[in-house]
C-alpha positions in Angstrom: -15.6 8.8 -13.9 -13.6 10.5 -11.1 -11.3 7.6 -10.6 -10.9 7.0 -14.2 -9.5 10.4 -14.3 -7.1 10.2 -11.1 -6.3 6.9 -12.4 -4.9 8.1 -15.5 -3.3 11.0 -13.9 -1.8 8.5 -12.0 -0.2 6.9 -14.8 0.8 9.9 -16.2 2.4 11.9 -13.5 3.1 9.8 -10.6 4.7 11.7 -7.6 6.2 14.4 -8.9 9.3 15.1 -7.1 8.9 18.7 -4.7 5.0 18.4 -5.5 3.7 19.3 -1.9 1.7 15.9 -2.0 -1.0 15.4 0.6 0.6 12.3 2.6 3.9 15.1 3.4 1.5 16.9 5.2 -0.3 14.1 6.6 3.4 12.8 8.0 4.0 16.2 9.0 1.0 16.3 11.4 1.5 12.8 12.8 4.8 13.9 14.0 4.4 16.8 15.7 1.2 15.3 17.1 3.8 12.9 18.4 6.2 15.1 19.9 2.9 16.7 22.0 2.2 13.0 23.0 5.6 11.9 23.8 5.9 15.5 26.3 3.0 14.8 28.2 2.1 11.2 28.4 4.4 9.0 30.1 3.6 5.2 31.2 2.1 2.5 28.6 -1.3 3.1 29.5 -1.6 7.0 29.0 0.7 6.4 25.8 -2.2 4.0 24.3 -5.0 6.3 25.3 -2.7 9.1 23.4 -2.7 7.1 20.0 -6.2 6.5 20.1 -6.9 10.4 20.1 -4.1 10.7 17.9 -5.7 8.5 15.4 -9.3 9.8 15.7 -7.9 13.6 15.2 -5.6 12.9 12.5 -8.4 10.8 10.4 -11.2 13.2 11.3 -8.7 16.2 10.5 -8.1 14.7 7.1 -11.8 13.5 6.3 -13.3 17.4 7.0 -10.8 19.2 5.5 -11.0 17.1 2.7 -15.0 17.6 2.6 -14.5 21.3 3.3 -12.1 21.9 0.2 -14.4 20.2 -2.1 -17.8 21.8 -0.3 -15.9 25.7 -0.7 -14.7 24.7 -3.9 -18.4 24.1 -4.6 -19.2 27.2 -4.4 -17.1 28.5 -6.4 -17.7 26.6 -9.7 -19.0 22.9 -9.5 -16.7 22.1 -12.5 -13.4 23.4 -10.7 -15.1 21.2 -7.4 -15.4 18.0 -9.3 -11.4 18.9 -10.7 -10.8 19.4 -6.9 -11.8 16.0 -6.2 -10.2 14.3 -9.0 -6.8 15.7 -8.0 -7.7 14.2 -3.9 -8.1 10.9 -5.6 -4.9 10.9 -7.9 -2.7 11.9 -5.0 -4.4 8.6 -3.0 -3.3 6.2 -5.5 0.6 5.1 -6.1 0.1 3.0 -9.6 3.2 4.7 -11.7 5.5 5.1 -8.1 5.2 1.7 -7.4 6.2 0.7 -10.7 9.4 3.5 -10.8 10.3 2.0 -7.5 10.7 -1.8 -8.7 12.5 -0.7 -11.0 15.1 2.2 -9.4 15.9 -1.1 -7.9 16.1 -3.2 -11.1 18.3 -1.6 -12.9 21.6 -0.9 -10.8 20.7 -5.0 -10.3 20.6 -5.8 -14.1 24.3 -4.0 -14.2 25.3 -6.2 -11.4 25.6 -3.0 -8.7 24.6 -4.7 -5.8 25.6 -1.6 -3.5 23.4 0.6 -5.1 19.9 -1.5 -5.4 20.7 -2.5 -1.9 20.3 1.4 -1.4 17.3 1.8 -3.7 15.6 -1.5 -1.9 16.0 0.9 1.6 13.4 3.6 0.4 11.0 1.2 0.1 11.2 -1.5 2.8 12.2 -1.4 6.6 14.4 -4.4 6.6 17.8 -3.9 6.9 19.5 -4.2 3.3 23.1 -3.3 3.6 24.4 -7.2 3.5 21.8 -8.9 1.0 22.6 -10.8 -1.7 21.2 -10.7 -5.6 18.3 -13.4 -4.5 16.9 -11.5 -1.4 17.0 -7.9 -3.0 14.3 -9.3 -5.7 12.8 -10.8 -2.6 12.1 -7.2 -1.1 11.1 -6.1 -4.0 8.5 -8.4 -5.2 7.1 -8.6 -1.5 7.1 -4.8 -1.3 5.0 -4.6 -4.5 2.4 -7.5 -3.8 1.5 -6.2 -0.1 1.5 -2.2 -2.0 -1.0 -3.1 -4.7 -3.3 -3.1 -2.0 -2.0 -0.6 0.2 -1.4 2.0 -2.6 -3.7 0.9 -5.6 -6.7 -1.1 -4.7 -7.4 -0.2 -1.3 -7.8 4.0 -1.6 -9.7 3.1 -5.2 -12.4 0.7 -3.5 -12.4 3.8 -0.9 -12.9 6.3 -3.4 -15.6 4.2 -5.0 -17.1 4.0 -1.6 -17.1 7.7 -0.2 -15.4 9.8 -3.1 -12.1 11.9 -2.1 -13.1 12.4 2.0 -13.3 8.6 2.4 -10.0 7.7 0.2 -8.2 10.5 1.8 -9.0 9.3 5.6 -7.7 5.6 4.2 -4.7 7.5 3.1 -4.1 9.0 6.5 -4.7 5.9 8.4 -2.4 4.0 6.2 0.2 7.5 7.1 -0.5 6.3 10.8 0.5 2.9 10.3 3.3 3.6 8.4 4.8 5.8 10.8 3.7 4.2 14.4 2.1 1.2 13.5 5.2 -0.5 14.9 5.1 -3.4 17.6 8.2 -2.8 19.0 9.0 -1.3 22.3 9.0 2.6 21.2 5.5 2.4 19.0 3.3 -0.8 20.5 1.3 1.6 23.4 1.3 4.7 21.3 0.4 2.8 17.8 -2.3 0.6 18.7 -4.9 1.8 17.7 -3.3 3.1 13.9 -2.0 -0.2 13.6 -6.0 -2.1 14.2 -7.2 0.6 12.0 -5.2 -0.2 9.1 -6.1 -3.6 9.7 -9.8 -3.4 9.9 -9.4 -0.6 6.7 -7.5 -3.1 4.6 -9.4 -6.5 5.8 -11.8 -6.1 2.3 -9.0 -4.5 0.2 -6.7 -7.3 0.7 -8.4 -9.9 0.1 -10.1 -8.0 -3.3 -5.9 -7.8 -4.7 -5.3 -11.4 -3.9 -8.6 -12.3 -6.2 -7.7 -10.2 -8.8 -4.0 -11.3 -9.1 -5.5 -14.6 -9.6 -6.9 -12.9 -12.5 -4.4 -10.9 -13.7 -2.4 -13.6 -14.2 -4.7 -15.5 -16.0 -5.3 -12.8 -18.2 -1.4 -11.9 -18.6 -0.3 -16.1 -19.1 1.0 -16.8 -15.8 0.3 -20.0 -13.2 -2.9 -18.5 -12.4 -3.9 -22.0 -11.2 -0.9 -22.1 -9.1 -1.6 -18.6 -7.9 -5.3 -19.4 -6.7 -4.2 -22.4 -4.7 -1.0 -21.0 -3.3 -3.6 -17.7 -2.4 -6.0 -20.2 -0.7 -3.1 -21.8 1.3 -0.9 -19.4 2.1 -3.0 -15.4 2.4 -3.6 -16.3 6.2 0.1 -17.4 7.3 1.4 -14.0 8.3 0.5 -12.6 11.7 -1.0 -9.3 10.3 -4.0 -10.6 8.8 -4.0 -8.7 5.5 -0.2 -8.7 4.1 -0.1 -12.2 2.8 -2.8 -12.3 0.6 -1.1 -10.4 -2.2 1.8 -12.3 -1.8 0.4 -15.1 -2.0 -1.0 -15.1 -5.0 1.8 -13.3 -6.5 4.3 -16.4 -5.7 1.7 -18.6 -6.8 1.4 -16.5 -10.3 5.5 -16.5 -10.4 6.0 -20.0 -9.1 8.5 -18.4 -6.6 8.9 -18.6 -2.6 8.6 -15.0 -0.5 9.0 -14.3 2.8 12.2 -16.0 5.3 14.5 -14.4 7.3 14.8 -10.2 7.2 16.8 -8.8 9.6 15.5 -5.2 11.1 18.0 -3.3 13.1 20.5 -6.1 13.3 17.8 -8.5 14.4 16.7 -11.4 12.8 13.0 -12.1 12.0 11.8 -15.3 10.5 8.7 -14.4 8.3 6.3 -17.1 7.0 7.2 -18.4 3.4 5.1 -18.2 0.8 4.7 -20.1 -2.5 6.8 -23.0 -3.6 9.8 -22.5 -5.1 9.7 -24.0 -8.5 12.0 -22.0 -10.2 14.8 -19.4 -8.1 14.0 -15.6 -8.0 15.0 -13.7 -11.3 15.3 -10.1 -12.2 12.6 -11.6 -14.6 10.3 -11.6 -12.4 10.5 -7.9 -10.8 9.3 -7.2 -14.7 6.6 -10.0 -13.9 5.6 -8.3 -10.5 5.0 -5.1 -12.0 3.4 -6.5 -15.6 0.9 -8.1 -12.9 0.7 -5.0 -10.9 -0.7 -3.0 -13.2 -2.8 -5.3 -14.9 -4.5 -5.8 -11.3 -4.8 -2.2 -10.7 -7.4 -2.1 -14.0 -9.4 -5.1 -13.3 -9.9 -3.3 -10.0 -10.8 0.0 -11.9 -13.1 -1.9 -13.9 -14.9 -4.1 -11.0 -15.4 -1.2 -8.9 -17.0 0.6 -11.8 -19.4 -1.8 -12.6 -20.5 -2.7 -8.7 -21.0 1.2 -8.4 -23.0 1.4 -10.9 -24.9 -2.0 -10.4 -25.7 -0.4 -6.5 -26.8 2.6 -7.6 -29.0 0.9 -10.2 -30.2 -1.1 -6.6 -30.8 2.0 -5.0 
């Protein structure tokens, strides 16, 4: 029932803006934990060591002060505890500002004012968007919410589920890492190493739950859900990360379109797998599709979770 309710405050409220939301202060640490790092250890060896005790203190720092919120809370009234833990949970999940964000970018796009999506596409990916065309900025955005239903949405839920408000809060802050050193270039691939294979091994389940569930989504909703299954089966394992594609996957199966291509990232081209077969050419259509699916994914997972929880604790 406690991610019923964080699920619906989700909905509700989103991210309020100036809200001092958890993963702030999670960023926060990381980066003055980084500027320690960066003072002190010098060479790629020391640098790697460095990220691996940066990620163990930053997730442990999270998990127990997560635990000892709710545990002094607890003392204080178990109703205001279990409130406590709700409001953890909600601040884990990114349902409604996933949804606002496809569409800060659809709408300067449906008034053809390519200058300003481009700019509303930037918050949201890390591909350079300052030259793309109509075509690639619903790219972005479809690719940015397919890999974020399981980032944002299923993954801290099936954590939650697992180990209540600790357990999706430590996701949250590994997911922080990632975001903010995961990086394989030549500044982040000592000292993010180890966030960036803890994200992975964290998401390995998650991912491939949202590319299931897509598949049923858009049966449930009336799309390809045929040609999302199969395009899922053939394509989830094409990117070189070995969770991002599965969302993708079966999202341009569902849509009949093709993701992935060439992104450029600081003036640099990258060529990133494709995905899907393109049987009909990207539409602002289908960011409205994307986000229909989104959420219609995000309550099968509710619902799935709910039952196994309580079918193991039947078990037990």
């Amino acid at each position: 029932m406690k991610v019923f309710l964080a699920y619906i405050l989700d909905l509700i409220l989103g991210d309020p803006e100036g809200y001092p939301h958890p993963v702030r202060l999670i960023g926060s640490l990381i980066s003055k934990e980084e500027r320690i790092i960066r003072k002190y250890a010098k060479g790629e060896r020391a640098l790697k060591i460095a990220g691996f005790v940066m990620c163990f203190l930053t997730i442990a720092t999270v998990y127990f002060t997560t635990y000892f919120a709710l545990y002094l809370a607890g003392i204080i009234n178990r109703y205001f505890q279990y409130l406590l833990e709700v409001v953890f949970i909600y601040t884990t999940l990114a349902t409604k500002d996933l949804a606002k964000a496809a569409y800060r970018v659809f709408k300067p796009l449906e008034e053809k004012d390519l200058e300003t999506a481009r700019k509303k596409l930037s918050l949201i990916v890390s591909r350079d968007t300052e030259k793309l065309e109509e075509k690639d900025i619903i790219r972005g955005v479809l690719e940015t919410v397919s890999e974020n239903i399981s980032d944002g949405i299923i993954a801290p839920m099936f954590y939650a589920f697992l180990g209540g408000a600790p357990l999706a809060m430590l996701y949250k802050a590994a997911s922080t890492l990632d975001s903010m050193v995961g990086y394989k270039n030549e500044k982040y691939k000592d000292l993010g190493f180890a966030s960036a294979k803890l994200d992975d091994i964290l998401n390995f389940i998650p991912a491939r739950i949202t590319g299931v569930l897509i598949v049923v989504s858009s049966f449930l909703l009336g799309y390809d859900y045929k040609n999302s299954f199969r395009i899922f089966m053939r394509d989830r394992l094409k990117h070189e990360s070995p969770n991002s594609a599965h969302g993708e996957a079966a999202l341009a199966g569902a849509l009949g379109v093709e993701l992935g291509g060439i992104n450029y990232y600081f003036g640099k081209p990258v060529i990133k797998p494709r995905l899907g077969d393109k049987k009909v050419d990207l539409s602002l259509k289908h960011i409205k599709d994307s986000v229909k699916i989104m959420y219609m994914t995000s309550f099968i997972g509710l619902i799935v979770f709910y039952l196994l929880e309580n079918f193991f604790k039947k078990l037990i």
